[in-house]
C-alpha positions, -999 to +999 in steps of 0.1 A: -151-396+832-173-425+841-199-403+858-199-382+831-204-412+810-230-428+829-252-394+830-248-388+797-260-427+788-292-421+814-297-386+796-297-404+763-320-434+770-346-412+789-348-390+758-350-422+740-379-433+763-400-400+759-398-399+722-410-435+716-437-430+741-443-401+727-444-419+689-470-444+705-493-423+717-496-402+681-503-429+660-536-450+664-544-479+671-550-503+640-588-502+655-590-468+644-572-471+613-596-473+582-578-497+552-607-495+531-627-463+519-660-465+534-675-458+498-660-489+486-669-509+515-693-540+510-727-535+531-751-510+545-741-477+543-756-447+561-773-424+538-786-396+560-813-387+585-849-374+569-886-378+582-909-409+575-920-397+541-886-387+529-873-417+539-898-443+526-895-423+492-859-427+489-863-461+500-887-471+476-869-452+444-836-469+453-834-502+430-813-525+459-820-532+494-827-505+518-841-497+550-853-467+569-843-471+611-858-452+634-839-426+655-865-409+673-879-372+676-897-384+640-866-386+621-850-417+603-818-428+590-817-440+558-798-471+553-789-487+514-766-520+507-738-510+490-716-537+471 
């Protein structure tokens, strides 16, 4: 009876084991986690990827800060500060 008891203790706390490693490795890390909506997020904010003239037009027409940042082959991201 005590075999049976110790087997079935070892059974239980390896399938224990499994499932909590197995609950760890599905949720992320609080580094990946995103708590607020990137919309809603205070600073620059990634608009998109256009050429030079695209970008310094959108630039210009927006009415806070922005930037255009090179990325190379002759295209640019547009950056915009977002409160």
């Amino acid at each position: 009876m005590r075999t049976r008891l110790l087997l079935t203790g070892i059974a239980l706390g390896a399938t224990m084991l499994v499932g909590g490693t197995a609950t760890a490795q599905a949720t992320p890390a609080p580094s990946e986690t995103r708590t607020t909506p990137a919309a809603t997020a205070a600073g620059y904010q990634k608009i998109g990827t256009f050429s030079w003239t695209v970008c310094r037009d959108l630039r210009d027409s927006y009415a806070g800060s922005a930037y255009c940042d090179a990325v190379g082959g002759g295209k640019y991201e547009l950056w915009v500060w977002v409160n």
